[in-house]
C-alpha positions in Angstrom: 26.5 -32.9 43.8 26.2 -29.2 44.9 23.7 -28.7 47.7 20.4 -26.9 47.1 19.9 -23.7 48.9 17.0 -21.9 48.6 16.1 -17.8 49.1 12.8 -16.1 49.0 9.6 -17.5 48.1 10.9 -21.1 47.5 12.4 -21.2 50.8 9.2 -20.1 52.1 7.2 -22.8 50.0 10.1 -25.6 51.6 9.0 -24.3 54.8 5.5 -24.6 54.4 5.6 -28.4 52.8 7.8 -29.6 56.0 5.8 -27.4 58.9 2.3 -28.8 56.8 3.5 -32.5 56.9 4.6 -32.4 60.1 1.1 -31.0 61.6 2.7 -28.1 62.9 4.0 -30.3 65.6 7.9 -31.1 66.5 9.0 -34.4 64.6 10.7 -35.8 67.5 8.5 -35.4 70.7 5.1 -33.9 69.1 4.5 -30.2 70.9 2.4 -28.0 68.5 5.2 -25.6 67.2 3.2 -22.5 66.0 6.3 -19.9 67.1 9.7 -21.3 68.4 10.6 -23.8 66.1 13.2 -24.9 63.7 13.6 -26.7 60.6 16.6 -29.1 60.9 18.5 -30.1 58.4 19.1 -34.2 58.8 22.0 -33.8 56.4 24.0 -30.7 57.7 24.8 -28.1 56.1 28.3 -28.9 57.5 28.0 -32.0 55.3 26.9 -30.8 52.0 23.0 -31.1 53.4 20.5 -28.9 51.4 17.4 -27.3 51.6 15.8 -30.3 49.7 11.9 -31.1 51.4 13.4 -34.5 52.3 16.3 -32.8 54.4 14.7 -30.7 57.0 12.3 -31.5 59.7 10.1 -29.1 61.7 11.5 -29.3 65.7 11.1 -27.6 68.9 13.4 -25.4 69.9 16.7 -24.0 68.1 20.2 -25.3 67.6 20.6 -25.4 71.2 17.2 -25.7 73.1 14.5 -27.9 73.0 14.4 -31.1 70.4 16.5 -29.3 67.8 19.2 -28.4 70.9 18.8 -32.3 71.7 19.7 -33.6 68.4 22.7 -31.6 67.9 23.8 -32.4 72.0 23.3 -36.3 71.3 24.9 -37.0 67.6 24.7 -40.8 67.8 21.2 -41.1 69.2 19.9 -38.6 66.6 21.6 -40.7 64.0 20.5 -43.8 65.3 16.8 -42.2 64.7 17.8 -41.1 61.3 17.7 -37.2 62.4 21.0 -36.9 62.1 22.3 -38.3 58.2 25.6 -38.9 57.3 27.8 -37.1 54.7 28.0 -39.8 52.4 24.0 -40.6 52.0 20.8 -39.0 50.5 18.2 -37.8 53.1 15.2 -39.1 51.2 17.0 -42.7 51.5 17.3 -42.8 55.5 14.4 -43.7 57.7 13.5 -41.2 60.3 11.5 -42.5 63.5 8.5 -39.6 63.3 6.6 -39.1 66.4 3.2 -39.0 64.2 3.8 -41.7 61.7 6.6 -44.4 63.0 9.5 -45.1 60.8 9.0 -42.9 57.3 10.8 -41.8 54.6 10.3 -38.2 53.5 10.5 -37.3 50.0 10.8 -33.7 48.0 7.1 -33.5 47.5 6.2 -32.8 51.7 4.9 -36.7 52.5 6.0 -39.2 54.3 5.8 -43.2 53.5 6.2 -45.9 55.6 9.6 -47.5 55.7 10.5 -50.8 54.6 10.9 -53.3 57.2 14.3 -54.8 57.7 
């Protein structure tokens, strides 16, 4: 399946749906992010990861500083907390361990639901 990548005003509209569930605030240690932050892509794009809602997260920092520079630094613990997804599965089937909500799945829509307990 080819990845989605987005231009323009959908991009913009992606962005909006992930920075408005995530309160503005970095999925991973919860600073308010209103300049400086990054959306990361869980599947990346070195992968085949999209722009799909359910792929990116809102994070402090850049590929190389703050919470965005720490997932990229530590590949198994990011995994482990489902912000890092591997090649072979579909974002919007991988729990993530959210700072604001506990363990969610995100969907294409911008929400978040609980995750099923294993």
């Amino acid at each position: 399946m080819k990845s989605l990548r987005l231009t323009g005003r959908k991009l913009t509209e992606r962005n909006r749906l992930i920075d408005s569930r995530e309160m503005q605030c970095c999925a991973r240690c919860g600073v308010e992010i209103w300049n400086n932050g990054s959306r990361h892509h869980r599947k990346l794009r070195s992968r085949g990861g999209g722009d799909e809602v359910s792929n990116g997260v809102l994070l402090c920092g850049s590929g190389t500083t703050g919470c965005h520079g720490w997932v990229h630094a530590h590949p198994d613990e990011a995994t482990a907390l489902g912000l890092i997804v591997s090649r072979w599965a579909n974002p919007a089937d991988v729990p993530l361990l959210h700072v604001l909500y506990g363990w969610v799945l995100l969907n294409d829509e911008g929400t978040a639901t609980p995750a099923p307990t294993i």
